[in-house]
N, C-alpha and C positions, 0 to 999 in steps of 0.2 A: 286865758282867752275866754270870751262870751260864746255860749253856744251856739249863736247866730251868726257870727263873725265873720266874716268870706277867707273862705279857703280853697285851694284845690287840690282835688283828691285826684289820683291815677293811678294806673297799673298798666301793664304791658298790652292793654286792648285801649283805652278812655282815657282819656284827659276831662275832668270836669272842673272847670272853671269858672270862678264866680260871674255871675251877668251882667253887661256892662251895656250903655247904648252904646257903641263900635259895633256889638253884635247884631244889631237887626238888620243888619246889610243880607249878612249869611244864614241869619234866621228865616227870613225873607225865600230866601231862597230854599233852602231845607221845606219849607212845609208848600213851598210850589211842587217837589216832586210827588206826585200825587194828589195834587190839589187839597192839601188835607183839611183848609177852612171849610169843604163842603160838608166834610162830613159832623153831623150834628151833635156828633158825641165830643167830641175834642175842643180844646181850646186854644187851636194852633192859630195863626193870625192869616186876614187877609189879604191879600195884596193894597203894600199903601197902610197896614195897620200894624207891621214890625213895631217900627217906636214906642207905639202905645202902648204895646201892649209890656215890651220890656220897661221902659218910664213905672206902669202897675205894680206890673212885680218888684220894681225895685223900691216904691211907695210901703210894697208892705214891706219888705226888709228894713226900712226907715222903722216901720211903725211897730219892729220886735216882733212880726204874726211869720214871717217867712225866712227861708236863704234860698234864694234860685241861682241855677248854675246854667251854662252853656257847655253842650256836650260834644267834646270834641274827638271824632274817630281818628286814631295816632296814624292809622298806614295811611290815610290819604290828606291829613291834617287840618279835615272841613270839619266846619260846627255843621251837626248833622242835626239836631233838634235840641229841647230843654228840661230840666225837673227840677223839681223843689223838693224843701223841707217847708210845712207849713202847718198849722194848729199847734204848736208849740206851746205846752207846759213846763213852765220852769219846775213847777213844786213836783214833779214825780221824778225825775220830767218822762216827758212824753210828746211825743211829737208822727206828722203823717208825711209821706213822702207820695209826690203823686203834679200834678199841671205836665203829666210828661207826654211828648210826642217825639217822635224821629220821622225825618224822610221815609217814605217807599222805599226804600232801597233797600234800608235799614232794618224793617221790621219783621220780628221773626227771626231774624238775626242771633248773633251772640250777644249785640250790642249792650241789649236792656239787661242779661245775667251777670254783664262787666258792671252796667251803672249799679244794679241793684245790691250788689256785694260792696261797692264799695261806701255808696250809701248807707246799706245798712249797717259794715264793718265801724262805719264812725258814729255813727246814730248810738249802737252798743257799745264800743269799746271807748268812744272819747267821750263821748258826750253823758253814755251812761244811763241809755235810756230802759226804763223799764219794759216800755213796747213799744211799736211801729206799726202806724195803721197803715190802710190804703183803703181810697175810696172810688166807686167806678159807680158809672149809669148801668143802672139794670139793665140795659136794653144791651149795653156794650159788651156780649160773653166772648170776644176776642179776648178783652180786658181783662174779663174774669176769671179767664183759664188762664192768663199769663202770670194773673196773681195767686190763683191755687199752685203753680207751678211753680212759686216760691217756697211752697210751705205754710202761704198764710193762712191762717183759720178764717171762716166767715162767721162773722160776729150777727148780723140782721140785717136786716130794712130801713132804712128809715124814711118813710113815703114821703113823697112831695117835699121835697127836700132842698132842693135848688131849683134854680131857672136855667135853661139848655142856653146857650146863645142865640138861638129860635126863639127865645121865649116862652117854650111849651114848660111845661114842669117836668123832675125827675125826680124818679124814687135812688134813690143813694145805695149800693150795697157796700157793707164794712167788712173789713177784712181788720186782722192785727197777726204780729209775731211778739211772741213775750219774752226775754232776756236770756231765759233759761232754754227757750226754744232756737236759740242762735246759733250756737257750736253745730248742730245739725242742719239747720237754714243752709250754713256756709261753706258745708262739706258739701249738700248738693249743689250748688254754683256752682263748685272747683269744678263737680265731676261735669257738671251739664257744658264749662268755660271749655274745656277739654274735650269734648264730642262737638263743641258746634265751632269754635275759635278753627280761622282759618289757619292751615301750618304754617 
C-alpha cells in the first residue's frame, strides 16, 4: 500500500474517513456551527464554498502532497469537521498532520485526542514515519496549547510564512513528535481518551 492511499482509521470514539465530494453537504454544515469561516485562523469553508474547498484537498491527494479524511463522530454518526496528512516525504519519510477543524460543539472535546492518536498511531506504526509536524498561526495559542498537549516539541518560527485567507501574512509555529517520542505520545492520549471520553 502507498503511504498516501485512502484509508480509514477508527476506534471506539472516530471514524476517519477518506474525503470524498458526498461530504461537503455535511461539511457545510459542521463549520456553520460556530460560524467557523469567520474566524481568520482556520481554513474551514464558507457557506456555498464546501465543494471547493474538498475538490482542493482532493487535487493535492491526486498530486502525492496530501491524504484528507472526513471526521466522523461514532455516537452521533455526523461528519463533524476534517484533517489531513500533508508535506509528505517519501525519502525519511516524514510527513505533517494539520488543515483540521471541528464544529463548536466538538472543540475542546475528546474528539481531536481520538483523531490525533490515531493519526499519529498510523503516521508511526504504518507508515513508519520518522516524525510528525504540526503547524499553527502564531496568533492561534488555542492551537498551540492543544498541540503542546500532545507532547509536541516547538521546533521555531518561521515568519511571514503563509497568506491567512484575509490575505494578511502569518508567521507559522512548528511543532514535531519524533518516532522514539511516540510510545509516550500515546500513553498520554489513552490517559487524557479516558478522563475526557464520554462513559
Amino acid at each position: 500500500m502507498q503511504p498516501l492511499e485512502p484509508i480509514h482509521l477508527q476506534d471506539e470514539h472516530v471514524l476517519l474517513e477518506p474525503l470524498r465530494l458526498e461530504h461537503a453537504p455535511e461539511l457545510e454544515a459542521a463549520a456553520a456551527d460556530g460560524e467557523l469561516w469567520q474566524l481568520w485562523f482556520t481554513s474551514a469553508p464558507a457557506p456555498g464554498h464546501a465543494r471547493g474547498y474538498v475538490e482542493q484537498a482532493l487535487h493535492g491527494h491526486a498530486a502525492g502532497l496530501m491524504l484528507p479524511f472526513a471526521v466522523r463522530e461514532k455516537t452521533s454518526g455526523a461528519i463533524v469537521g476534517t484533517t489531513r496528512y500533508y508535506d509528505y516525504v517519501a525519502e525519511l519519510p516524514r510527513l505533517a498532520i494539520g488543515y483540521t477543524w471541528y464544529a463548536k460543539r466538538w472543540q475542546k472535546s475528546h474528539l481531536n485526542s481520538a483523531c490525533k492518536r490515531l493519526l499519529l498511531r498510523h503516521a508511526f506504526e504504518m507508515i513508519g514515519c520518522v516524525a510528525v509536524e504540526f503547524h499553527t498561526d502564531h496568533r492561534n495559542l488555542d492551537s498551540q496549547r492543544a498541540i503542546e498537549r500532545l507532547g509536541a516539541q516547538r521546533d521555531g518560527v518561521l515568519r511571514a510564512h503563509k497568506r491567512r485567507p484575509d490575505g494578511s501574512l502569518r508567521n507559522t509555529v512548528c511543532y514535531s513528535i519524533v518516532a522514539s517520542e511516540w510510545p509516550d505520545v500515546q500513553r498520554w492520549l489513552t490517559l487524557r481518551l479516558q478522563r475526557l471520553a464520554p462513559a
